[in-house]
C-alpha positions in Angstrom: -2.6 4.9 -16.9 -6.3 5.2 -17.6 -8.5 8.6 -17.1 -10.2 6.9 -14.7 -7.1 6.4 -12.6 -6.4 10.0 -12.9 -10.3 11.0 -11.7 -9.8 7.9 -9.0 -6.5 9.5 -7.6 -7.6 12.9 -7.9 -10.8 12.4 -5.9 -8.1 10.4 -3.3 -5.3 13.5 -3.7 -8.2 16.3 -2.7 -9.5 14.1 0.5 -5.9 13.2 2.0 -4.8 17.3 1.5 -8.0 18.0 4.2 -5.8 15.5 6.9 -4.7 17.6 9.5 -4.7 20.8 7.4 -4.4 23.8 10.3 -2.1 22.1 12.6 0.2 24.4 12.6 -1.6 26.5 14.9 -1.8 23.7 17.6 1.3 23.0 19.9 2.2 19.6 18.5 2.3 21.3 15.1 5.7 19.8 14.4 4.5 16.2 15.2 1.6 16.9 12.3 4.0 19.0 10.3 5.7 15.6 10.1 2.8 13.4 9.5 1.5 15.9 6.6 5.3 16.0 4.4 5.1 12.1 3.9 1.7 11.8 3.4 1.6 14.8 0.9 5.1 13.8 -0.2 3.2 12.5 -4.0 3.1 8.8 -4.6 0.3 6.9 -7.0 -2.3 6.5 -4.8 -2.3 2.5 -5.7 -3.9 1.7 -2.2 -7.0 4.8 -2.3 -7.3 4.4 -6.0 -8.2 0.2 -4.9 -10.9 1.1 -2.7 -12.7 3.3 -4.9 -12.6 1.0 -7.9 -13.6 -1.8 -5.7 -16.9 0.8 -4.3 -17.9 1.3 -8.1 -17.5 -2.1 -8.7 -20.0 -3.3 -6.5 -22.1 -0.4 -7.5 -22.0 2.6 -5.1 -20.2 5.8 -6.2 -17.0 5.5 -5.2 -17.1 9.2 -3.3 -18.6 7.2 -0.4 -15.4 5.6 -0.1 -13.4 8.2 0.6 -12.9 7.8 4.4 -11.4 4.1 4.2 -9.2 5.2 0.9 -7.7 8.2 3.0 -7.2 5.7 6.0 -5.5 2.8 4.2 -3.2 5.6 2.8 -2.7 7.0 6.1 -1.6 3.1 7.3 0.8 2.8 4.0 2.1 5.9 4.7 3.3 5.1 8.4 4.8 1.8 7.1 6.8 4.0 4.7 8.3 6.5 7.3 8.8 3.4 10.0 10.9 1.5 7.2 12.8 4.2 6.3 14.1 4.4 9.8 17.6 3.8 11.0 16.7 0.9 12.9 15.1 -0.4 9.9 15.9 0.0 6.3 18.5 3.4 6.8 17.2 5.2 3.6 18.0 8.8 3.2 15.3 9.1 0.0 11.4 8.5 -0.5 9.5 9.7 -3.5 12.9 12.0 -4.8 13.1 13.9 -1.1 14.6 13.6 1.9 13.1 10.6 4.2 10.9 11.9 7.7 13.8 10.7 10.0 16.3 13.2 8.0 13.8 16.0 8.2 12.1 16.3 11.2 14.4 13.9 13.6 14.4 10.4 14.3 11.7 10.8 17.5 9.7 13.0 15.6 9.4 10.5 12.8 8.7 7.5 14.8 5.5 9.1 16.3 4.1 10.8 13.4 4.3 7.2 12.1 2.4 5.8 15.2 -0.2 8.7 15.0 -0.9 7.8 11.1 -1.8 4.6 12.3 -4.0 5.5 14.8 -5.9 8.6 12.8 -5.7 5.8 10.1 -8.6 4.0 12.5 -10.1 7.4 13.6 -10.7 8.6 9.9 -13.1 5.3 9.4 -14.1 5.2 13.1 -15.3 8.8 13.0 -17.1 8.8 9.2 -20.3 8.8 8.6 -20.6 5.4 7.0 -22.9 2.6 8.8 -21.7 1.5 12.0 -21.8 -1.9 10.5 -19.6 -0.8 7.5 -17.4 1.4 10.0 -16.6 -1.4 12.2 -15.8 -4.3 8.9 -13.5 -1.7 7.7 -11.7 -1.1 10.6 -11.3 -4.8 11.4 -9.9 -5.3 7.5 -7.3 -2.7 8.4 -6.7 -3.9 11.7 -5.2 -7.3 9.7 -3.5 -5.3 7.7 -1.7 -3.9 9.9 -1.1 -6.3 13.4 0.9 -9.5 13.8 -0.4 -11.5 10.6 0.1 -7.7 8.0 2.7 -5.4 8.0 4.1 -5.6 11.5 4.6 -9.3 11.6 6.0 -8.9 7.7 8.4 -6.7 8.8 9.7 -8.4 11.7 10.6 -11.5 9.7 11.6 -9.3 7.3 14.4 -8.0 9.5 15.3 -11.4 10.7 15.7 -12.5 7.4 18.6 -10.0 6.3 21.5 -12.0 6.0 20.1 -15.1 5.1 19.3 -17.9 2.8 15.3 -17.7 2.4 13.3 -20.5 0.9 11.0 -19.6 -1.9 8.0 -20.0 0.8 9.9 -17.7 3.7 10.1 -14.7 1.4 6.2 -15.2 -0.2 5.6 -15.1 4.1 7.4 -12.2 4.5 6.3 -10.3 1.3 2.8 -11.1 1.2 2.4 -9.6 4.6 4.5 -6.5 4.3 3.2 -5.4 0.7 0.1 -7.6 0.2 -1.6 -7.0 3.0 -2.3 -3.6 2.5 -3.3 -4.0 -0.7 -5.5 -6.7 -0.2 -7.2 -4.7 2.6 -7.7 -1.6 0.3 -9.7 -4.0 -2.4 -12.0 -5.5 0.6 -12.6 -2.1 2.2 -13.7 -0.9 -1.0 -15.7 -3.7 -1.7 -17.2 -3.8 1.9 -18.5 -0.1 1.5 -20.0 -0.8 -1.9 -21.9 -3.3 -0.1 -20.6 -6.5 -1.5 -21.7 -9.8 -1.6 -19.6 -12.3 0.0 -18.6 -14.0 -2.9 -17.0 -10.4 -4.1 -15.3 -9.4 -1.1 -13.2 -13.2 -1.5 -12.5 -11.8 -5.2 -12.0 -8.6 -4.2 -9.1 -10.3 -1.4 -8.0 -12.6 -3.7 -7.4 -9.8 -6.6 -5.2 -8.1 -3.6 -3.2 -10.8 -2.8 -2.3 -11.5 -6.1 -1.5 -7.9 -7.6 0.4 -7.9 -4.7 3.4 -10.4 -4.8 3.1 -9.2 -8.4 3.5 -5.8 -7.1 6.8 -7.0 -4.9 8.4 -8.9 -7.5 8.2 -6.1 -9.7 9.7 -4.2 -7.2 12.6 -6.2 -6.7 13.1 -6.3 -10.7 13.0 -2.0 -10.3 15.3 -2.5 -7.4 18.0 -4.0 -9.6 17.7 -2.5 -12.7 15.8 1.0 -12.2 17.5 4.5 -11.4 17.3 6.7 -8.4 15.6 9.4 -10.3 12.9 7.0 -11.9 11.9 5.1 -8.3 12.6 8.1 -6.0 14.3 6.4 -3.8 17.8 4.5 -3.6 18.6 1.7 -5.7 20.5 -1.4 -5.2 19.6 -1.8 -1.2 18.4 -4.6 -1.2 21.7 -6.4 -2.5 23.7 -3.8 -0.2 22.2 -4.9 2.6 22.0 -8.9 1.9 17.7 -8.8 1.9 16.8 -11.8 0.0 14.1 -11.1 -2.8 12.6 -12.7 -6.0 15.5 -11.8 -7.9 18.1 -12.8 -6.6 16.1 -16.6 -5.6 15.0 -16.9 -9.6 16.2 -14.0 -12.0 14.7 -11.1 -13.9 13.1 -14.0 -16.5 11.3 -15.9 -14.1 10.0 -12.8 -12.5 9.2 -11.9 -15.5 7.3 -14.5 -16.2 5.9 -15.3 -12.6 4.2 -11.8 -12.8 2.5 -12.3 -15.9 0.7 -15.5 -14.5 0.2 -13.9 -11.2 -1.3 -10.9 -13.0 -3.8 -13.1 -15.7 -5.2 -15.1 -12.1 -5.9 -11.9 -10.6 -8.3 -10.3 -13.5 -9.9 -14.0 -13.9 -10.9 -13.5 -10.4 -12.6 -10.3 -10.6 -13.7 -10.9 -14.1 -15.6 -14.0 -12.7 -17.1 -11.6 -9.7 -18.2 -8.4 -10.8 -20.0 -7.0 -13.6 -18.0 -4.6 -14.5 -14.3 -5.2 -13.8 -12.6 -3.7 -16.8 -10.9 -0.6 -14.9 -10.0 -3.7 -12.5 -8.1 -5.7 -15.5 -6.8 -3.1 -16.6 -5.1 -1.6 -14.0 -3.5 -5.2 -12.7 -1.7 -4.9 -16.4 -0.6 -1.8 -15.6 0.6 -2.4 -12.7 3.0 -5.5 -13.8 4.6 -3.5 -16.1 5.3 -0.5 -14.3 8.5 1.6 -14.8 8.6 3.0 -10.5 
């Protein structure tokens, strides 16, 4: 990817290492020891990298961003160790080490996912950005993250194993459980950089659509992909009956449903902002990633 990724994820990397550094000398150090090993477990920083790019976009310098790209990693993060729970997805392996639940315990794992998400709201509640700007932000994450994000996604998600989804039940389920994270990293950005309405739609609009590109290629790395190159088990979602892209149209159509969904995505913020070229460039990198 691009240097400017690198100084994007870098900038993220060196904020989200300050979270909770210390703990270990309070008494719940092993509920933070917890929440520190997933979110310092690696990762690409897709979600942090989005709201900076989408703060230089509009202008500002995207180190005043900082705050909502370490919260909307925070969020992600609790979504990660949740899923990997028994009672949800069962994985044993995130990022090439042993999932939070096999670590630290199954209680322990639950609440360092439910204190991510609320130190994911206390990291933008308690910056220094303009009450205004604080309060936009949190709402954006807020959707992300309730009954119409990753919460509801995920319960239709787990009612969905098993079954026969229609093309439009899975977008549903998908678009809340992967896009709606995304989509709120683009806005936040674009809200701190102080853009104009008509950007902050592009700026949703580019997040919705890198990210059911985002899931199909996942489902496409799920089937064909190693362990070693995605970090994490492959082959689950056929194990476990989960409907997806592939198995509804086939690596081809993905293929080639990605490539349109990725072309409508840089039109949008092509159209929007002056300088979107790190913006384009990293939607192509994204559809053709390898984990």
């Amino acid at each position: 990817m691009p240097s400017t990724y690198e100084t994007f994820r870098t900038m993220a990397e060196a904020e989200i290492e300050k979270i909770l550094a210390g703990g270990e000398r309070m008494p719940q150090h092993r509920l933070i020891e917890a929440m520190r090993y997933s979110l310092l477990a690696g990762g690409k920083r897709i979600r942090p990298v989005l709201v900076l790019a989408f703060c230089e976009a509009t202008g500002k310098h995207p180190e005043t961003a900082l705050p909502a790209a370490v919260a909307i990693e925070m969020l992600h993060t609790y979504t990660l160790i949740h899923d990997d729970l028994p009672c949800m997805d069962n994985d044993e392996l995130r990022r090439g080490k042993p999932t939070n639940h096999i670590v630290f315990g199954e209680f322990t794992a639950m609440l360092a996912g439910d204190a991510l998400q609320a130190e994911a709201f206390g990291t933008i509640l308690r910056s220094g950005l303009p009450t205004a700007v604080r309060a936009e932000c949190a709402e954006a994450l807020a959707n992300a993250a309730g009954i119409d994000g990753v919460c509801g996604g995920q319960q239709l998600d787990m009612e969905g194993n098993g079954k026969a989804l229609s093309e439009q039940e899975l977008t549903e389920i998908q678009s809340r459980k992967t896009g709606s994270l995304l989509a709120a990293a683009c806005l936040m950005g674009a809200i701190v950089g102080g853009a104009t309405e008509k950007q902050k739609e592009a700026a949703l609009i580019y997040g919705v659509a890198i990210g059911v590109a985002f899931q199909i290629r996942d489902d496409i790395l799920d089937e064909i992909s190693t362990a070693e190159e995605l970090g994490k088990p492959i082959g689950s979602d056929r194990r476990t009956e989960k409907p997806t892209f592939m198995s509804l149209h086939g690596r081809e159509e993905c293929e080639k449903r990605i490539g349109i969904i990725t072309e409508y995505a840089k039109k949008t913020v092509s159209e929007a902002f002056p300088e979107p070229s790190f913006l384009m460039n990293f939607a192509d990198e994204l559809s053709i990633r390898r984990s």
